[in-house]
Every structure is written in C-alpha cells, then in structure tokens.
ROFIDO-498130 format. One line per 5 residues: number of its first residue (from 1); for each residue x, y, z of N, C-alpha, C. Coordinates in steps of 0.02 Angstrom, whole numbers. Example, Ala and Ser with C-alpha at 12.3 -4.5 7.8 and 13.67 -1.06 7.14 Angstrom:
<recs>
1 = 660,-284,390,615,-225,390,660,-165,390  642,-112,354,684,-53,357,645,2,394
</recs>
This chain:
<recs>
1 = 5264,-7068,3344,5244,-7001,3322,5182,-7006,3278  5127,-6970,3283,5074,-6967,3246,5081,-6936,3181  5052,-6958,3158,5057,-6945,3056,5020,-6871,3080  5025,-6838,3005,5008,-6747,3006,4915,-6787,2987  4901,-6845,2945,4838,-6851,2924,4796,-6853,2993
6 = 4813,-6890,3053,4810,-6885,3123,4754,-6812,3160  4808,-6773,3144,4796,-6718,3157,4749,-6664,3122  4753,-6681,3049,4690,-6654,3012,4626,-6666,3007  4632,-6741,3036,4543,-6752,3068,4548,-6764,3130  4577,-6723,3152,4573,-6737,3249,4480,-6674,3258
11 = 4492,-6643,3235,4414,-6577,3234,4359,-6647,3202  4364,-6659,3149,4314,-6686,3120,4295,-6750,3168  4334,-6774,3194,4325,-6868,3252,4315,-6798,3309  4308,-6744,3330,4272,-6708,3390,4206,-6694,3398  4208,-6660,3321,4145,-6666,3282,4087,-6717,3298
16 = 4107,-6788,3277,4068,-6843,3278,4059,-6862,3324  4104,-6849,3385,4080,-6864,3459,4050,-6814,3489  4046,-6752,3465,3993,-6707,3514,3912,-6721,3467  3898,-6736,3426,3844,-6755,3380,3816,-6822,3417  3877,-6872,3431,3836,-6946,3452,3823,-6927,3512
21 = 3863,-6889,3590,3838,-6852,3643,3780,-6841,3633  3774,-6779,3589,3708,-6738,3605,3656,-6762,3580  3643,-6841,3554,3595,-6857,3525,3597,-6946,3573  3630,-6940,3598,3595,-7022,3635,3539,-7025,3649  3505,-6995,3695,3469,-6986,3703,3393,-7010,3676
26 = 3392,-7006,3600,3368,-7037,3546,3373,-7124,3537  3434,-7132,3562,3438,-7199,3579,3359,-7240,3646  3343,-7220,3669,3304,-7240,3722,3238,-7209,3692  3217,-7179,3678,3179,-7142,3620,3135,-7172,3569  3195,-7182,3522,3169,-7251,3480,3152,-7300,3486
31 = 3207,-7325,3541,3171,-7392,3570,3103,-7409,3597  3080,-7342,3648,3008,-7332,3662,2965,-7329,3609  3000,-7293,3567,2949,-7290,3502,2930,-7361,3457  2964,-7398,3443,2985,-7443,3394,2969,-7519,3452  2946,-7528,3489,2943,-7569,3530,2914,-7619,3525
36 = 2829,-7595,3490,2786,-7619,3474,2792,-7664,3410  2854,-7625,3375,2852,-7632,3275,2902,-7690,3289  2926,-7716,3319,2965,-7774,3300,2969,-7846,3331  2974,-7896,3320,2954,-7948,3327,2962,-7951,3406  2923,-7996,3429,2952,-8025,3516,2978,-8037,3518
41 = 3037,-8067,3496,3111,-8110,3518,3148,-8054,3529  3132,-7990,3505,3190,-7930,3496,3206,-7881,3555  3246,-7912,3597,3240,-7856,3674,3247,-7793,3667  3253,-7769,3699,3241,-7672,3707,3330,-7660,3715  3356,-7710,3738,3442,-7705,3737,3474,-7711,3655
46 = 3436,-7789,3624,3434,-7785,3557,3443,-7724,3518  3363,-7690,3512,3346,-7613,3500,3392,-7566,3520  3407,-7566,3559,3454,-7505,3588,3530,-7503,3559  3557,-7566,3557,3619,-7563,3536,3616,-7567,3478  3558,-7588,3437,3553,-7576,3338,3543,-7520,3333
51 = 3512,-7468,3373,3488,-7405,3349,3577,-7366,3380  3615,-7385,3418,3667,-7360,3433,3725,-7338,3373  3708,-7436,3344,3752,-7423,3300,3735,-7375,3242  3659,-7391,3256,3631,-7339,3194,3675,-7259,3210  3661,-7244,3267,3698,-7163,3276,3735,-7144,3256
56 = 3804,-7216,3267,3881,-7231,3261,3883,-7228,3183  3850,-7241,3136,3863,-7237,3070,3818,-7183,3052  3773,-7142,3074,3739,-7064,3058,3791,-7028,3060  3837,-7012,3134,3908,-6980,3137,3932,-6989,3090  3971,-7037,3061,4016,-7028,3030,3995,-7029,2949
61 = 3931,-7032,2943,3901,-7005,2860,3868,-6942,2851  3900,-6902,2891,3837,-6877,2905,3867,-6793,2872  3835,-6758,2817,3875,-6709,2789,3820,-6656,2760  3825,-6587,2820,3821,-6530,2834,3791,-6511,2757  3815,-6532,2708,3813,-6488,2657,3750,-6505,2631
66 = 3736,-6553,2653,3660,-6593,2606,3581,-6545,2638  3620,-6498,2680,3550,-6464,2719,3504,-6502,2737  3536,-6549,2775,3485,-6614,2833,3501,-6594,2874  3436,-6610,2929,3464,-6599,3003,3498,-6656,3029  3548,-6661,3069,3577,-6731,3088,3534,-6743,3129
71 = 3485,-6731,3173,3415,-6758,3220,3374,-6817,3157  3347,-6793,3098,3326,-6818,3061,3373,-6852,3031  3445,-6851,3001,3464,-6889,2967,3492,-6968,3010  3509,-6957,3082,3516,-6994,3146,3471,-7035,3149  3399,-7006,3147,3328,-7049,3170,3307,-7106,3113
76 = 3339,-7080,3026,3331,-7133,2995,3364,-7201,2987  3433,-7152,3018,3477,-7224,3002,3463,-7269,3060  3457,-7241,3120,3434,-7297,3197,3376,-7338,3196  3319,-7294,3151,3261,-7345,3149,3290,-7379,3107  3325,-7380,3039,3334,-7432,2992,3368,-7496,3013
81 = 3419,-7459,3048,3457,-7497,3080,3421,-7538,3129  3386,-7544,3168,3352,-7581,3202,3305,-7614,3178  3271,-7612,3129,3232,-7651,3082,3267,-7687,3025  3328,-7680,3034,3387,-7723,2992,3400,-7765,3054  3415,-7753,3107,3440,-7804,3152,3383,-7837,3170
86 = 3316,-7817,3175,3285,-7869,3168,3268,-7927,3096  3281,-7908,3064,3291,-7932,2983,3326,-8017,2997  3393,-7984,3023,3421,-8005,3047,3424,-8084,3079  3382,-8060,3148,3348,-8118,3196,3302,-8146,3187  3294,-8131,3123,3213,-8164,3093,3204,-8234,3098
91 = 3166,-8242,3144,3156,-8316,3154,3080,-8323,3170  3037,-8286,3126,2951,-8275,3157,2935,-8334,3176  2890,-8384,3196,2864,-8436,3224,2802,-8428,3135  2815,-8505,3123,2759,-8506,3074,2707,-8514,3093  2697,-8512,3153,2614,-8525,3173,2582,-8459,3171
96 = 2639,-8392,3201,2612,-8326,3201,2591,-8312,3138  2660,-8311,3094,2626,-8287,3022,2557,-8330,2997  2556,-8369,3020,2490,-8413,2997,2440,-8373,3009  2431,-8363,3061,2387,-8336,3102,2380,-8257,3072  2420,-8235,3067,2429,-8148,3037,2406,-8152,2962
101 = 2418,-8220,2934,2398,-8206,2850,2297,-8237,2854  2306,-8255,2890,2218,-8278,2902,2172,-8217,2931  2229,-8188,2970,2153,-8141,2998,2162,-8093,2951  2234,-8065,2891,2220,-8016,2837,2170,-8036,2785  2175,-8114,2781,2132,-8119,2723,2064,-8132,2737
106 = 2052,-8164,2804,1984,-8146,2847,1948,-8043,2827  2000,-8007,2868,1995,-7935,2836,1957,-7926,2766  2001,-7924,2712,2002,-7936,2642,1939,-7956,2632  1926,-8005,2629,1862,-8045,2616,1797,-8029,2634  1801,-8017,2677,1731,-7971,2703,1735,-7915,2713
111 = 1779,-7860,2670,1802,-7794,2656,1760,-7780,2593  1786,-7829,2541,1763,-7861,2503,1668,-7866,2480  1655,-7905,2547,1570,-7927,2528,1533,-7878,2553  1565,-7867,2611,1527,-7827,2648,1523,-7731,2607  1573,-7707,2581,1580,-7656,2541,1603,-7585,2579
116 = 1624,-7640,2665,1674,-7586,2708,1724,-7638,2737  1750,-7583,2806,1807,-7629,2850,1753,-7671,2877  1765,-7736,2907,1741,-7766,2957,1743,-7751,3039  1710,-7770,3080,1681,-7769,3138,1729,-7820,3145  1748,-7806,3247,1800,-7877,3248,1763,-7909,3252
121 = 1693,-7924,3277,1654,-7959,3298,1622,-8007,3225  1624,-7979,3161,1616,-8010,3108,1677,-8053,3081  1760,-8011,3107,1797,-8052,3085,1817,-8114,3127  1807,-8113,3192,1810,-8171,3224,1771,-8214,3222  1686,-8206,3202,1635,-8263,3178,1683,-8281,3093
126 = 1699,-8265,3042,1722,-8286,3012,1776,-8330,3026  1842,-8317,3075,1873,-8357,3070,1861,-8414,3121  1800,-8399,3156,1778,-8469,3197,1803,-8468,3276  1795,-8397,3279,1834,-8388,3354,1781,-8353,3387  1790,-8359,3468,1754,-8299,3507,1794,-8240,3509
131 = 1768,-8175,3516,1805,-8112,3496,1846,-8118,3573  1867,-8145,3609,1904,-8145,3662,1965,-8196,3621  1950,-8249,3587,2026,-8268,3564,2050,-8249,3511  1993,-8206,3462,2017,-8173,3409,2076,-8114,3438  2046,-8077,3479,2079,-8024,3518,2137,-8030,3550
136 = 2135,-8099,3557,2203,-8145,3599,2268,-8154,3529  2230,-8166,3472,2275,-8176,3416,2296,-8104,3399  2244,-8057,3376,2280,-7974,3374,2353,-7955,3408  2325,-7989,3464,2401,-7957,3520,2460,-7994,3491  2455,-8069,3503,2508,-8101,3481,2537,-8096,3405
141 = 2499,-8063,3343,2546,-8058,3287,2554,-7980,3301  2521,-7938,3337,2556,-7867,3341,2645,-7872,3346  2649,-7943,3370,2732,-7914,3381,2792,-7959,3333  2741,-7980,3282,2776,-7996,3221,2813,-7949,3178  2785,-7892,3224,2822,-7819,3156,2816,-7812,3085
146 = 2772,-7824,3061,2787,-7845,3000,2687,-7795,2994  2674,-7773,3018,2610,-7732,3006,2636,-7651,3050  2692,-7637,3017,2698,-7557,3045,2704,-7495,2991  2665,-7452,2988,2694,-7385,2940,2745,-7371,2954  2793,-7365,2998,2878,-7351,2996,2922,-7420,2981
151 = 2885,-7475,2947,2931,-7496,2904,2958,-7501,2860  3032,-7502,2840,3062,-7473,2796,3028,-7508,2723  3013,-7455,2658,3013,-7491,2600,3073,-7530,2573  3127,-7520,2573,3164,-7537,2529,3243,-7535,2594  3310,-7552,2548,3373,-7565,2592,3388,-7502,2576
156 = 3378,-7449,2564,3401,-7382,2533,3431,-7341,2598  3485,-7326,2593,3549,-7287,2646,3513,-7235,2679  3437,-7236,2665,3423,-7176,2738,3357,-7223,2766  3369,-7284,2738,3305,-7304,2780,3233,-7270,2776  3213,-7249,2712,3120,-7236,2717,3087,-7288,2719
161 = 3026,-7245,2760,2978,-7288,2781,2905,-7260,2744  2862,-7289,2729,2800,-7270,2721,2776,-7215,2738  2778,-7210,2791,2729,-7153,2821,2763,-7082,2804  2869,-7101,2806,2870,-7026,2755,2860,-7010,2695  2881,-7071,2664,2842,-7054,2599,2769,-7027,2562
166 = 2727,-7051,2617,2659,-7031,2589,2684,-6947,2627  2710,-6944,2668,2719,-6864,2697,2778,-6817,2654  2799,-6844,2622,2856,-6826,2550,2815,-6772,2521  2840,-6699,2508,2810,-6675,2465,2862,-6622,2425  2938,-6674,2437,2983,-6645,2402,3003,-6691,2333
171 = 2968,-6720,2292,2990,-6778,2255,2998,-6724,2181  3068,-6775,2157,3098,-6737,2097,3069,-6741,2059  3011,-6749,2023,2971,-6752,1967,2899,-6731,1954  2866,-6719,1927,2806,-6694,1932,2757,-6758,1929  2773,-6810,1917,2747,-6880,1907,2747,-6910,1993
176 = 2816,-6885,2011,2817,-6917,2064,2762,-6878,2112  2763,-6828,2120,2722,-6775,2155,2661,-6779,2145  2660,-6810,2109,2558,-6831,2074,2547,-6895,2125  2594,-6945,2089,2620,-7011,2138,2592,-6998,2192  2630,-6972,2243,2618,-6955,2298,2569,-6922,2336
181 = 2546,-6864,2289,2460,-6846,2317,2412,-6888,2316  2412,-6941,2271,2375,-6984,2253,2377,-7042,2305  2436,-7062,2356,2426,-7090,2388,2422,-7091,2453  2454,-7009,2475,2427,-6960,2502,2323,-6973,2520  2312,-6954,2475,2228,-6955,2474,2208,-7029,2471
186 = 2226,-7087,2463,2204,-7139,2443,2213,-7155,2530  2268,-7149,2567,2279,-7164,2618,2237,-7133,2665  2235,-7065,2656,2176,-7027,2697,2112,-7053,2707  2083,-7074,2632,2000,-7131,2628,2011,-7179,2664  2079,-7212,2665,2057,-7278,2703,2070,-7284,2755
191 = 2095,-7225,2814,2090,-7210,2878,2026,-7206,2896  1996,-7142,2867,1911,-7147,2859,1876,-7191,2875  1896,-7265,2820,1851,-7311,2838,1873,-7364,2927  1917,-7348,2936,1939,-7380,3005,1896,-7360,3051  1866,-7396,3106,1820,-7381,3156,1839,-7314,3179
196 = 1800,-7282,3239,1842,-7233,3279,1891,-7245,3293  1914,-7300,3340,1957,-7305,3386,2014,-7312,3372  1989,-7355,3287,2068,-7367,3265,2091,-7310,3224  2066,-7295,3194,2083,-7228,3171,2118,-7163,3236  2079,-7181,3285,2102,-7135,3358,2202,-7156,3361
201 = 2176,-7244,3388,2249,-7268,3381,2290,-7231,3337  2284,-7254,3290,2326,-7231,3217,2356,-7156,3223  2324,-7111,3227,2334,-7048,3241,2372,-7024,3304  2358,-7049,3359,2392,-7028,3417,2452,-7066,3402  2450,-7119,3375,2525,-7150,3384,2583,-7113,3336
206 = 2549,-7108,3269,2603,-7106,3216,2623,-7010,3203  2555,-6987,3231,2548,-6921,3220,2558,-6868,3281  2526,-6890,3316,2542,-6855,3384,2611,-6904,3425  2627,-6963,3402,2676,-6977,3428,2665,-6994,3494  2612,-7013,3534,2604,-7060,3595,2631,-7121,3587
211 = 2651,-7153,3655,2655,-7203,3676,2604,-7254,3675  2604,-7307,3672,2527,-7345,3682,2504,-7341,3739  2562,-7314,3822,2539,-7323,3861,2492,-7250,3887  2529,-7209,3872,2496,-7146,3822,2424,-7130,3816  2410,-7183,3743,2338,-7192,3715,2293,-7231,3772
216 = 2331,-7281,3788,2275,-7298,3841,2253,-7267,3900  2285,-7230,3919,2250,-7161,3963,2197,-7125,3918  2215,-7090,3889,2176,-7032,3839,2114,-7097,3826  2120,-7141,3797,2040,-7188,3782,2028,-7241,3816  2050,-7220,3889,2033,-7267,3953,2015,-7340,3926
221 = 2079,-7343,3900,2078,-7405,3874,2139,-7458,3916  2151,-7521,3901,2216,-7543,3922,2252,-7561,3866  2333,-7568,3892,2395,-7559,3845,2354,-7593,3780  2344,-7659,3832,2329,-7723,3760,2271,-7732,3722  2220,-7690,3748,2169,-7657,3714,2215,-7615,3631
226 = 2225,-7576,3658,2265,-7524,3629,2330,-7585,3573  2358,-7605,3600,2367,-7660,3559,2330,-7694,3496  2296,-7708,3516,2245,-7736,3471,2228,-7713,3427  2198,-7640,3449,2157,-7594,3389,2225,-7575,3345  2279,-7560,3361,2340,-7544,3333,2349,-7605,3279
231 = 2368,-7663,3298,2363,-7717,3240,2307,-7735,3189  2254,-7713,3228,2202,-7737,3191,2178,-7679,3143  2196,-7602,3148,2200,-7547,3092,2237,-7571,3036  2316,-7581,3057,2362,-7573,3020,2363,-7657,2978  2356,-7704,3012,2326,-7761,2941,2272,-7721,2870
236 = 2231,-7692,2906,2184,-7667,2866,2213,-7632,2791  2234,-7574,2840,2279,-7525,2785,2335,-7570,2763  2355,-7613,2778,2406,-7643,2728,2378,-7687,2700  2329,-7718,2707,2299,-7776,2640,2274,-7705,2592  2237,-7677,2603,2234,-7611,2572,2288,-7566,2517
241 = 2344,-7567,2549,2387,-7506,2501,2428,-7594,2485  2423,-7628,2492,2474,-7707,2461,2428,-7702,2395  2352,-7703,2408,2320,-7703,2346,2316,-7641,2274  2346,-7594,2314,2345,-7538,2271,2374,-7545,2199  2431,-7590,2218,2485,-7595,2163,2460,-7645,2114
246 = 2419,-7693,2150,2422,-7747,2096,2343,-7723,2061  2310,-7671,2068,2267,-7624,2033,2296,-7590,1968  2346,-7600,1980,2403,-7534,1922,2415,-7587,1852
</recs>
C-alpha cells in the first residue's frame, strides 16, 4: 500500500515530467551550441547526457515562486552542467595548452608595442610560424574550451557565465551596477578593437546566436575559417578582461 506522502507529490513528480518533456528539446540545442566551447575529447553524446542531467536537476529545483522562467533557469543549469562534466574529463594535452598560452602571450605582447590588436599575420611572424600553421594552431586550441564567454565564472548553483553578467543589469547594489556598466563599456572598446571579422564572428555567434556553420555562409567563409577567427577574438578579449583585474 502506498504511504498518503506518495500521493501528495504524485502532481508535483507530474509536474517535473511535463517541464523535462517540454524542454528536451534544449538538450540537442545546447549541444549545437556549446560544441565548439569544450575540449575535443568531449563527444556530443558526452554533451548531451551532461546537459540531460542538467534538465533532470532544473526539474526538480526548480521553484515558480522565484519569477524565473524554467527555459532560462533549465539553460543554466545544462550549460553548467556540461562544462562541469567537462571539468570533469579534463585531461587537456600539455602541448595544446602550450601552444594556447604562447599565442595569448604572443597577442599580449604586441597588443602591447604595437598600441592595438595584432594582425594574424604579425602574430604568426612573432611566433615563428607561416600564417598557414599559425592558423593550423588557432583551430587546434579552439577546442581546448577554455577561451569561451559562456564559461562559467565560478561553481555557483545557476551556473553564470560572463557574457550574462556583463548583460546583468539587475545587480543588488549600486556599486555593483556601476561594476557592471563599467565592464559593460570596457568590453564594448575591446570588441571595437577586434578586426572586422572577428568582431563579425563574435556577434553572430554570441548575439545573434548562429551556428559557426551559420557564420560561414553569411561571410562565405569555411567552418574552420570561422573557427579560427572565433579563437583568435576570444584569446584576445580574455588576455584583455584577465588583465582588467590585476589593474585594480
């Protein structure tokens, strides 16, 4: 015989299954989305079943009263969740990160002298390459994950990422809200300084929400073109806002 407690959350466990239903969907979604942001070892099955579980624990935290949408409160915990399971599998190859901390500080350095972004064509004479194997290295740390604006800052239970935060313009304090315009605008200048293209990248991806395969139509470009300029923005802006702090 079933207990009466049984029966008093039999609505609420209906609840959580018409919510994980009507949102799978999101599952395949994210994964398209997030594809690019996480290391190569990480399959799209990987992705799919971390962002699942992500759903599986949105359902059941998930409370009406906080005036969230469960679309949005769903989408943080699946990306988090999947950038925890890659956390996870972390096994980068030290040759990549090698390679990823040379061409930031390649960046840096002649950001630096020069008194803008660099040209790839300047950063690959610096690091001693032809811009065909510099371009060859772009691709291969693009999928280190570890150069994305939707990665999470911190282990915090909804999973923020950068890019909402600078888009935050609900913060409890008037300090914080300064905070935030300020990096707000700081972030805006240093899109600016990104070539066209990457700046193009940047925008269609994070803002308009294209696919890369997407962008490479619209700038008759190819995927791994599009690749490239995508890694090679987002090093930028992150040796960039990494430096912000140690300015303070």
């Amino acid at each position: 015989m079933q207990s009466l407690d049984f029966f008093s959350d039999l609505p609420q466990v209906i609840d959580r299954e018409r919510l994980i239903k009507a949102h799978l969907p999101m599952v395949d979604f994210l994964v398209e989305r997030m594809v690019c942001q996480v290391p190569g070892y990480m399959t799209r099955d990987d992705m799919a079943s971390a962002a699942m579980m992500g759903l599986l624990d949105a359902a059941g935290r998930f409370d009406p009263a906080r005036g969230i949408l469960f679309k949005t409160f769903a989408e943080r915990r699946m990306r988090g969740a999947i950038i925890d399971e890659a956390r996870k599998m972390d096994s980068f190859s030290r040759t990549l990160r090698d390679k990823q901390g040379r061409i930031a500080d390649a960046i840096n350095d002649l950001a630096g002298r020069l008194g803008r972004d660099p040209e790839e064509q300047e950063v690959a004479k610096a690091l001693g390459l032809s811009l065909e194997d510099y371009q060859q290295q772009l691709t291969e740390v693009g999928h280190l994950g570890v150069v994305s604006l939707h990665d999470t800052l911190d282990n915090s239970e909804d999973g923020r990422t950068l890019l909402e935060t600078i888009a935050d313009t609900t913060s409890k304090s008037p300090l914080e809200n300064l905070e935030a315009r300020e990096l707000t605008r700081e972030l805006a200048a240093h899109l600016e300084g990104l070539t066209d293209k990457e700046r193009l990248v940047v925008s269609l991806y994070y803002y308009e929400e294209l696919s890369q395969k997407e962008i490479a139509e619209v700038l008759s470009l190819t995927e791994g073109r599009v690749s490239q300029l995508h890694s090679q923005a987002l090093i930028k802006l992150k040796g960039k806002l990494s430096g912000r702090g140690k300015r303070r």
